[in-house]
C-alpha positions in Angstrom: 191.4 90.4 104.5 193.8 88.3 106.6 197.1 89.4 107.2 200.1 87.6 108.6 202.4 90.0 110.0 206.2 88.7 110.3 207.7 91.7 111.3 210.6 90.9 113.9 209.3 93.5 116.2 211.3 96.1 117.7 212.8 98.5 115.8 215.3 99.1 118.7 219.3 100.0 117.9 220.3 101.4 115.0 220.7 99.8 111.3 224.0 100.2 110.0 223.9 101.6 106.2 221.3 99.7 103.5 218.1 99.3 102.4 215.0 99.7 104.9 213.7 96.3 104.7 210.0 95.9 104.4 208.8 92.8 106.3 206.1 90.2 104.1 202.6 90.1 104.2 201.0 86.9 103.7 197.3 87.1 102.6 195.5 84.2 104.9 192.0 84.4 103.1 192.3 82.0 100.8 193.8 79.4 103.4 190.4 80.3 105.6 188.3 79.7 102.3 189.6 76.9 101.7 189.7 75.2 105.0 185.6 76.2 105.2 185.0 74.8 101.7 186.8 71.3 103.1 184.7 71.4 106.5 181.4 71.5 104.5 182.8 68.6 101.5 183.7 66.5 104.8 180.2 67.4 106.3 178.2 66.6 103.3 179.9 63.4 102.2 180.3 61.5 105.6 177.9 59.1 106.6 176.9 59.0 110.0 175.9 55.5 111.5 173.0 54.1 110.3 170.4 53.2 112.5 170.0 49.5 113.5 166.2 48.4 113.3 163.9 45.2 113.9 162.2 44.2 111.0 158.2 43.4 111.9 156.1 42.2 110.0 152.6 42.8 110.6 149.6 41.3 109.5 146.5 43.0 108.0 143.4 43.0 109.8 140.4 41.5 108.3 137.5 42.1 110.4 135.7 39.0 108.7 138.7 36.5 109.1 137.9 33.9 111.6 140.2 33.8 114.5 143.4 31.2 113.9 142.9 28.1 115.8 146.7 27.6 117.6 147.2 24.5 120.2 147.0 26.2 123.4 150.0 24.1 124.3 152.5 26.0 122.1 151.3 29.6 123.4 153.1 31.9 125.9 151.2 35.1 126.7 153.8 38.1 127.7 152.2 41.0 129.4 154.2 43.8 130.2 152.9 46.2 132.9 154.5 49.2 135.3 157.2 49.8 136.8 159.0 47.2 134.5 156.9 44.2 135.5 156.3 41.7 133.5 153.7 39.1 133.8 153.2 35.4 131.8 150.9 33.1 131.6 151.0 29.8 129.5 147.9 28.7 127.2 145.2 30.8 125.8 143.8 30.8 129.4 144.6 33.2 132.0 145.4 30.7 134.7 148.3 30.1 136.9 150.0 34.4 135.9 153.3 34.8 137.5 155.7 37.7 137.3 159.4 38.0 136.1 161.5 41.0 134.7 163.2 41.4 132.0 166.6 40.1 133.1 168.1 37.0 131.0 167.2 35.3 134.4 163.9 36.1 134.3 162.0 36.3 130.3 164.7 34.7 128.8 164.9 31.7 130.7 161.1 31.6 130.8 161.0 31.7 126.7 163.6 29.2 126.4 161.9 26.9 128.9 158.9 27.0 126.7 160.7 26.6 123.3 161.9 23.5 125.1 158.5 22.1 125.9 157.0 22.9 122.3 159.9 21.0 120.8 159.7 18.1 122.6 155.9 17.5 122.0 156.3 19.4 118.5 159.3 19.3 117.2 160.7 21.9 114.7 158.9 23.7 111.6 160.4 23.2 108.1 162.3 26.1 108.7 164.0 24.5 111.9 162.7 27.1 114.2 160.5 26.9 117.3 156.4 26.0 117.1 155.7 28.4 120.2 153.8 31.3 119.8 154.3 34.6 121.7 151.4 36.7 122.5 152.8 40.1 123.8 150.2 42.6 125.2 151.0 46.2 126.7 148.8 47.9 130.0 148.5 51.5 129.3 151.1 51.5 132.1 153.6 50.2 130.3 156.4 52.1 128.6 157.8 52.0 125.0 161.0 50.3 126.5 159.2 47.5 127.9 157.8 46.5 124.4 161.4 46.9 122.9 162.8 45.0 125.5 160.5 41.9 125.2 161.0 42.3 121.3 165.0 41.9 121.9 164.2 39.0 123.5 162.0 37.2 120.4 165.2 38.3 118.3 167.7 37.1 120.8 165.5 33.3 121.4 164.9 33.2 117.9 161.2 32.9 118.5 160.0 33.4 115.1 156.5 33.2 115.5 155.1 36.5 117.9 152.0 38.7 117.9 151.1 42.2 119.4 147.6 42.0 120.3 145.7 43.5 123.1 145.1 42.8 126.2 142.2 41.1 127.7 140.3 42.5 130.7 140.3 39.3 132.1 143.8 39.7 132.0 143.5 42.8 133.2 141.3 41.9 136.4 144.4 39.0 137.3 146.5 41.4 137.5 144.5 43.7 139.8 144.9 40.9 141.9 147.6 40.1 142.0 147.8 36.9 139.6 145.1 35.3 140.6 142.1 35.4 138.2 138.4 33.6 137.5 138.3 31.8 134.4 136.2 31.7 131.7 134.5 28.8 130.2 
């Protein structure tokens, strides 16, 4: 039990005639009950922020589904690789794979460029969006934070239409040297 003791102290001189006057006790356990039972309502009621995520949507894979045919105009390939580098080619052939990094300079200016290009020869979907199409691919060198950033960067463009795939090893081989790869015909 808690006591609050508000005796004046002392005790010093004397007390001319009276009573002897007995100082009050205040009993503080309720007060601490109390103040604990308030602590765990505030606890259990507050909400703490709510995490902000990315809605993706990803397909199913049917192993007998033919592959969709896409104009190889209207494709940007995204390869994200160590040490936050970030390599692009445009087309479904790995020719002509430069580097950037993920600075509004660098990917962002590249997507936009893009979305540019696709409109002019395209135009717009029903929707009003962009035709391009986004193939990001991941080394095993990359990081998690890479693939976040690059997906900020489809929200952030509006680039609606995006895939994760994986990556080639003849995209794999131009980058081993540097860029510069054989292609395939």
């Amino acid at each position: 039990m808690a006591d609050l003791d508000t005796s004046s102290g002392g005790g010093h001189g004397k007390h001319k005639g009276g009573a002897k006057r007995t100082s009050p006790r205040v009993d503080l356990t309720p007060m601490v009950d109390l103040a604990f039972l308030l602590i765990t309502f505030f606890m259990l009621t507050t909400q703490l922020g709510k995490s902000v995520a990315m809605n993706l949507s990803m397909p199913k894979k049917d192993p007998n589904a033919p592959p969709t045919e896409v104009k190889e105009s209207k494709v940007l390939n995204l390869i994200a690789d160590k040490d936050n580098t970030l390599w692009y080619y445009p087309g479904t052939t790995v020719a002509g794979l430069k580097k950037t990094d993920y600075t509004p300079k660098g990917i962002r200016e590249i997507i936009l460029d893009k979305q540019k290009e696709v409109k002019a020869k395209f135009g717009l979907d029903k929707e009003g969006d962009s035709q391009m199409i986004v193939l990001i691919k991941l080394t095993d060198d990359s990081n998690y934070k890479n693939m976040v950033d690059i997906l900020d960067e489809m929200d952030i463009t509006k680039t609606r239409i995006y895939a994760i795939q994986d990556i080639d090893p003849l995209e794999l081989e131009a980058i081993a040297n540097g860029g510069n790869a054989k292609t395939s015909d």
